[in-house]
N, C-alpha and C positions, 0 to 999 in steps of 0.2 A: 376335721375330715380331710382326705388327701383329696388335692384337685384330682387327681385322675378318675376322682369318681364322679364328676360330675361332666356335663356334655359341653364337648370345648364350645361350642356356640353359644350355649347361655352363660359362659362366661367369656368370650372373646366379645368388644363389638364389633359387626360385621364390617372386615376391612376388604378392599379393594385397592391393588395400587392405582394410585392418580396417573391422571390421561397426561401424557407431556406436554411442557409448551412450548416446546421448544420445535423448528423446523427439522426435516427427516436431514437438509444439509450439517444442519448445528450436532444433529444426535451423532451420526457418523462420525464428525469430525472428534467429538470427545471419545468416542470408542477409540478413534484411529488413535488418540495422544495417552488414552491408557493405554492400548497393548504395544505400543512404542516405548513405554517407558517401564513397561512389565520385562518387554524383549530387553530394553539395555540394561535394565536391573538382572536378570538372569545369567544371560550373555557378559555380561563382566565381571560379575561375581563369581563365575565358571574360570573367566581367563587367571584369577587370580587362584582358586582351588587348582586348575594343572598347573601352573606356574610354581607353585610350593609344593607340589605332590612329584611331579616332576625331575625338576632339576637338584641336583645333589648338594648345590651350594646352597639351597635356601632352606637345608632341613635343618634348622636352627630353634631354639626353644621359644626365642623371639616371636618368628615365623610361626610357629604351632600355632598361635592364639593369632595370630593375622589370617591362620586359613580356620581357623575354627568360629571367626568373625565374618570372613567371608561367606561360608556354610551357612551359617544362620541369615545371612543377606538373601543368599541364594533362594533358599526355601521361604523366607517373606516373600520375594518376588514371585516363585513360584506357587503360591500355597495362599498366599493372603493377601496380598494386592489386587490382584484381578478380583476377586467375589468382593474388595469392597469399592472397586472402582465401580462396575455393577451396579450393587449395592445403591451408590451415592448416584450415580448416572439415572437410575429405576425408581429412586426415592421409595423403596420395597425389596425387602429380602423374599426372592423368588426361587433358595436352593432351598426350604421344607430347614424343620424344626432339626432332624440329627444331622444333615450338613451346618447347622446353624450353631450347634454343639460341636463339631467337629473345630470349625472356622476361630470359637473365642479358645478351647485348648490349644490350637497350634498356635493362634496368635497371641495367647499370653504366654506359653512356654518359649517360643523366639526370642520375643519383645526380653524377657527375663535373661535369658541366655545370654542374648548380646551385651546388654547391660553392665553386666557381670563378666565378661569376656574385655569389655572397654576395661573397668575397675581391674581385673588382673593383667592388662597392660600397660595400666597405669604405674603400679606395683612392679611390676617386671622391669621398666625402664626407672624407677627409682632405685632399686636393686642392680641394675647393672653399673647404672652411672653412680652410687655411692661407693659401692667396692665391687670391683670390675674382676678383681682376682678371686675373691670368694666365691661369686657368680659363676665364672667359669668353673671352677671344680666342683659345687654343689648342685647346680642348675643344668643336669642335664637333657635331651629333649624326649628322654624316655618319663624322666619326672615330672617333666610339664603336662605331660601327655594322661597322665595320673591327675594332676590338677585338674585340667578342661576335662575330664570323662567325673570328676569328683563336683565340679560347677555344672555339669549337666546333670544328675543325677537329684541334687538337689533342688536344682529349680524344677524339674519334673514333678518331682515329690512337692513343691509348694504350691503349682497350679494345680495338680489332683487332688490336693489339702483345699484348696482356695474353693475351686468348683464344687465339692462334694461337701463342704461344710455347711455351701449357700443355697443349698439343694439341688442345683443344678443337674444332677444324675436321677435324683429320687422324683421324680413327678412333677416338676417346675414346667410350667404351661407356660409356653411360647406361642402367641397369635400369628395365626396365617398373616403370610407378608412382613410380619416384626422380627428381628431378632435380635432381642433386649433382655438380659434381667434385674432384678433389683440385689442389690448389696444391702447386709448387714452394717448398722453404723462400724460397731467393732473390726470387718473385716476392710470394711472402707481406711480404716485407722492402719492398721497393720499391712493392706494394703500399698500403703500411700509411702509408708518409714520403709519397709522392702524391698520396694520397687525404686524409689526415686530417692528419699531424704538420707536411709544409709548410705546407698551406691554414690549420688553425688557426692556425698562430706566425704569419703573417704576419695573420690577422685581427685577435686578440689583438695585435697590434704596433700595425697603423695605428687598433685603437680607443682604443686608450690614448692616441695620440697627438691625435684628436680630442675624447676626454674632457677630455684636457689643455685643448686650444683652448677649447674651449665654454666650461671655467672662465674662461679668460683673456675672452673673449667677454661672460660673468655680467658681469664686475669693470667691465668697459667701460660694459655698459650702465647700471649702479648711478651711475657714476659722472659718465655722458649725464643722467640720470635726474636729478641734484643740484643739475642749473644749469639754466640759461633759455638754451634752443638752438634755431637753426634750424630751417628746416623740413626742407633737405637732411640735419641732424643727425639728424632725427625717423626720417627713409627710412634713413638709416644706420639705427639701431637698430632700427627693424623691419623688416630684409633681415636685419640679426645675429642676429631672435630667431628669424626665421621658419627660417634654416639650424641654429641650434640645435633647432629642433623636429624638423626633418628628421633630422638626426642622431641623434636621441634615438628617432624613431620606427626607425628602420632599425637604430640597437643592439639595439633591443626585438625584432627580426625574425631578427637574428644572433645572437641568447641563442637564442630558440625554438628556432631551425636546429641549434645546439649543444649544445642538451638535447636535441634530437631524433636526433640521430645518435651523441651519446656512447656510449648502452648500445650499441649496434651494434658499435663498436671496440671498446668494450673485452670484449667479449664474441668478439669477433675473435682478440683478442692470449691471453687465455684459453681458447680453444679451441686454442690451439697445447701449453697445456699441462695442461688437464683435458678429459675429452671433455663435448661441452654435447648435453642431448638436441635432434633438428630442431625440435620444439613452442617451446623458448624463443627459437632461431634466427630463427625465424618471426615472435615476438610481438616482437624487438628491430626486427625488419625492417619490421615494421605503424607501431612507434612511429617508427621513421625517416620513413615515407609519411606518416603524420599531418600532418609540417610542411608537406605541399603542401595539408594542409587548412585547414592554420591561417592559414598566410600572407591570402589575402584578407579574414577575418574582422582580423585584424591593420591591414591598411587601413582596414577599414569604420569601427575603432572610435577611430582615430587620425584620420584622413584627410577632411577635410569632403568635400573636391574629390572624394572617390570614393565619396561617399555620395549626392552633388549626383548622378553619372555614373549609380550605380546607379538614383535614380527617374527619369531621361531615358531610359533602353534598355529598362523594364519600365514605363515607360510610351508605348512607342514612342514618343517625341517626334523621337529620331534620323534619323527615316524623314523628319524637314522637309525644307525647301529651307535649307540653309545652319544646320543643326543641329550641323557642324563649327566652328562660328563661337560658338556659346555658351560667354559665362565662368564655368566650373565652379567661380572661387574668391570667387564674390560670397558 
């Protein structure tokens, strides 16, 4: 018989969110440090989408998937962060049963996105750094752009497969104040190789492959370095150092992403076999959100060209005539 035919209270027990115990000073102060950190999560993740939307030097294929990483940061912060700062602050989901359906669609379609947005950057910079001439005449930013609209598309289609499989759509009774459902063991499994076991191996696959390169890369220019070489030799080795730096910053961004999502799984795969209280579930899920906070401070402190972008857009200069035309990499 389908739950909805029967009366949510005889099957809800009667919840109530718990009275806090925290003082009205403590409770303030945690609101003030989430929407502090909602605002720099938003607010950054913006400077980086006009920074690539923007300036003309940065519409690069590269780029494409660095602002289509940003976007998905963006909208974690604005869309999913707050209701579960909330959330975890209230110890009670307080937006009602279809905000509460709304809330795990957007945040597992993000969460997927990005994922997948890291993994084909990971790809992109092994691909550029193993043959760099191929790349450029194959790898254009109209084709990339086909790619990222082909990895959204799909992961859309796998959270509306995920949720509608597990009834989520069809009558799934969600209790006042909870917003939890249960997983099938099967989808828990395919779940798990999708989301994290594919996506890792292959990230882990093509960095290793690029760590490799960049070494082979070192050895070249040491040994550019040794002789008396052209000037064409000169642009060879500083195109090689400049993609090794690239490289090395966007591992630096796929560690973050990986630290940041691990306690999550594995607290995942663990909850299939001890039970976890929702408070820890919670604090694994904030550390996951964090990487959309981290990511643009991860530019600013690597990245000159986005430090350049940042004082042109807060200093409105942007608003010029042909302020698309400034080189952000003097």
């Amino acid at each position: 018989m389908n739950l909805t035919e029967f009366n949510q209270s005889d099957l809800c027990v009667h919840f109530s969110c718990p009275e806090r115990g925290e003082s009205p000073a403590v409770y303030v102060l945690l609101y003030t440090c989430s929407a502090a950190v909602v605002l720099l999560t938003v607010c950054g993740n913006l400077l980086v989408i006009i920074s690539v939307f923007h300036f003309k030097q940065l519409h690069t294929p590269a780029n494409a998937l660095v602002l289509s990483l940003a976007v998905s940061d963006f909208f974690i912060g604005a869309f999913v962060m707050l209701p579960m700062f909330i959330w975890t602050i209230e110890s009670c989901w307080i937006f009602g049963r279809d905000l509460c359906l709304m809330f795990w669609l957007i945040n597992g379609f993000l969460t997927i996105s990005a994922t997948y947005t890291i993994v084909l950057i990971a790809i992109d910079r092994y691909l550029v750094l193993s043959n760099p001439f191929l790349y450029i005449s194959k790898i254009s930013r109209r084709n990339m752009c086909k790619v990222i609209y082909s990895n959204l598309l799909v992961c859309l289609a796998y959270i509306i497969a995920f949720y509608y499989f597990n009834g989520i759509f069809t009558g799934y009774l969600i209790c006042p104040g909870e917003c939890s459902f249960a997983l099938s063991q099967v989808w828990f499994v395919m779940d798990l190789i999708y989301t994290f076991i594919f996506p890792l191996s292959v990230i882990i696959i093509f960095y290793t492959l690029v760590f490799v390169i960049a070494k082979k890369h070192a050895t070249a220019i040491r040994e550019l370095n040794n002789h008396t070489r052209p000037k064409t030799q000169k642009i060879t080795s500083h195109s090689m150092k400049s993609e090794r730096k690239a490289a090395k910053v966007l591992g630096i961004l796929v560690s973050v992403f990986l630290v940041s999502l691990l306690p999550y799984y594995i607290y995942s795969i663990l909850g299939d076999v001890v039970e976890l209280q929702a408070e820890t579930i919670h604090k694994v899920l904030i550390l996951a959100y964090l990487n959309s906070t981290i990511n643009p401070f991860i530019y600013a402190v690597f990245y000159p060209w986005f430090r350049k972008c940042i004082k042109l857009i807060i200093t409105f200069q942007i608003f010029q005539t042909d302020s698309a035309l400034i080189s952000v990499f003097s």
